[in-house]
N, C-alpha and C positions, 0 to 999 in steps of 0.2 A: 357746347355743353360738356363733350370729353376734355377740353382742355380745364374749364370750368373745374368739372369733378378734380383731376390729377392735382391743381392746385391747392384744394383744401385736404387733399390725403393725408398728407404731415400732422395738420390742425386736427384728423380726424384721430388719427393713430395714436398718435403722440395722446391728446388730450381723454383718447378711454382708455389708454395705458393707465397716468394718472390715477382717474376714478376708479380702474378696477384696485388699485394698489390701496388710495386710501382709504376705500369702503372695505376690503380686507381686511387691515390691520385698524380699523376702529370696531369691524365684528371682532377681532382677534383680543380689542381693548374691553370690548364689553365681555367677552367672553373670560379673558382670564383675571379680569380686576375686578368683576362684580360677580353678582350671583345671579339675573336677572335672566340666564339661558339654564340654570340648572334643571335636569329632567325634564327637558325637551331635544330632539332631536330631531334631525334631516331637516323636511319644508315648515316644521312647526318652530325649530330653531332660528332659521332665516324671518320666521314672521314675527318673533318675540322682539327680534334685533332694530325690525323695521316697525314696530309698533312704536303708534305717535307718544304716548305716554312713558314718563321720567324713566329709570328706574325704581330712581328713589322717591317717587312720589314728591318732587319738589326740592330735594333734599338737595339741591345743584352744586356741583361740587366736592362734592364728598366721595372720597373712593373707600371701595369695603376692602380691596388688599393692594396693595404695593407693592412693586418689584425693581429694587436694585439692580442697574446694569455697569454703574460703576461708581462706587461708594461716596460722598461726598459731592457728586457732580451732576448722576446721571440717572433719574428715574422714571418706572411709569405709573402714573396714577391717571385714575379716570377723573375727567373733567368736561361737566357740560357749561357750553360758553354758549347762553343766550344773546349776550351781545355783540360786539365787532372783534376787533382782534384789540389785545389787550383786558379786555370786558367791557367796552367802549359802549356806553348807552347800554346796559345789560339791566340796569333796575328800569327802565321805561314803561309805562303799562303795555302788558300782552297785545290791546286789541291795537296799540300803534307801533309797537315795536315790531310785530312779525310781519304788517302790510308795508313796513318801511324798507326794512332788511331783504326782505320777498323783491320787493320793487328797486331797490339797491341793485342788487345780485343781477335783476333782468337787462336792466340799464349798461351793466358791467358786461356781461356775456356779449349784449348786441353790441357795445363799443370795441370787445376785443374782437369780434368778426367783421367788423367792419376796417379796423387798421388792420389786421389781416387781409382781405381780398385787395388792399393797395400796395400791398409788397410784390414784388417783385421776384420769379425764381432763384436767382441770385441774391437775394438778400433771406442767404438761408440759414444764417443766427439769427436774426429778426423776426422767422418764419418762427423754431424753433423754440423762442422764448416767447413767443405771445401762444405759441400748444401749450407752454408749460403752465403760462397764468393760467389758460382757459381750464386744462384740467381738473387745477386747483381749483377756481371759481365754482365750476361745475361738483366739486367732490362734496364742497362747505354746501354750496345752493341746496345740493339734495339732501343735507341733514337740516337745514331749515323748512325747507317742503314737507319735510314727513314726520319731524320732531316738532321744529321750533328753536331748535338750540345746534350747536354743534360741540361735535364731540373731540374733545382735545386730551390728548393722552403723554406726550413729550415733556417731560420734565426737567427743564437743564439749572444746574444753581453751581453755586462756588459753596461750597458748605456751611452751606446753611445760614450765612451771613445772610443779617437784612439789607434788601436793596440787590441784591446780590443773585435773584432768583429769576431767572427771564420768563416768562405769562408761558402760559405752559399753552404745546400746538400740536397739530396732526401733518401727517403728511401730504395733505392739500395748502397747508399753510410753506412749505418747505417746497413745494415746484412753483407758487406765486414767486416765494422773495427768489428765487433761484431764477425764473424768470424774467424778475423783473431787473436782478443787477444783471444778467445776461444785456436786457436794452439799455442800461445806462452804459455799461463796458462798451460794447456796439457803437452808441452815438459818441463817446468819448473816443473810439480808434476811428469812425468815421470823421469827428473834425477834426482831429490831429492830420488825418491823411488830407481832409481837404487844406488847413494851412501850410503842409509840405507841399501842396499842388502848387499854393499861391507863391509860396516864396521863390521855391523853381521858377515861375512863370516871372517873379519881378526881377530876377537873375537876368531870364534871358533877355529881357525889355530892357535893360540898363544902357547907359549911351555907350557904345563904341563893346559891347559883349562879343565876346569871341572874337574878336579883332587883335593883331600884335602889331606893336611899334617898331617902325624902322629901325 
């Protein structure tokens, strides 16, 4: 069981790092892009933030103020994304959209725990990048549990050109992809290393290898 436990410490650490970081800075998005915490403070603050209802009463989407981090490129606005990533299925009706998304999510979590307890100590970028999706899954999962939507605040565009503007995200969506090119990198130096295995190996299996001629 103590080995058990020591095994998923990384998966643990690693993935409430995450969540505490992006439930942070989306209270910190609702906090300074809307108005939705005004004249409330302390435990009544935290309740306003985690309260299931919009801000905008529906209004999805729409931020009350905006802030420039780097002019033409970089901004924050508040954005709830009832759908996937991109707003993928985001017009669906309510009563099947949030038991699909809800049942998505759960599906996801139990698949990353489960290619997680088949790693290996040693396979500790593997270990690594699957805390980082779980984080992430785990940060989104709980603004659909309690919302219905998630809240995306990262604004990246080329100025302002069409086409030109990437789906605006949170910092759960940012340890997923970071995660997940982590395991494609991973399997692409693992089979590069396993065909350096092979080719060595048909080196030395060649006729007459490591042998000299009289």
């Amino acid at each position: 069981m103590g080995r058990s436990t020591r095994g998923y410490r990384l998966l643990l650490l690693v993935g409430l790092l995450i969540l505490v970081i992006d439930q942070g800075t989306k209270y910190l998005a609702v906090s300074r892009l809307t108005g939705v915490l005004e004249g409330k403070s302390g435990l009544a603050r935290v309740g306003a933030f985690y309260a299931a209802s919009s801000p905008f009463a529906g209004e999805r989407g729409r931020a009350v103020e905006g802030y420039t981090v780097l002019e033409n490129y970089w901004n924050f606005r508040y954005v709830e994304n009832p759908g996937a990533a991109w707003g993928l299925w985001a017009n669906l009706p309510d009563r099947f959209r949030q038991p699909f998304f809800l049942g998505v999510s759960v599906l996801a979590l139990g698949f990353i725990s489960f290619m997680y307890s088949r790693l290996t100590e040693a396979q500790r970028y593997l270990r690594a990048a699957l805390s980082l999706v779980m984080g992430g899954a785990v940060g989104n999962f709980v603004d659909r549990l309690i919302r219905g939507y998630v809240i995306d605040f990262i604004d990246w565009h080329w100025r302002d050109a069409p086409g030109l503007r990437w789906p605006t995200f949170n910092v759960a969506d940012v340890a997923i992809s970071v995660g997940v090119a982590l395991i494609l990198a991973e399997s692409l130096r693992a089979r590069a290393a396993s065909d350096g295995h092979e080719a060595l190996g048909g080196v030395g299996l060649a006729p007459g290898a490591g042998s000299r001629s009289a």
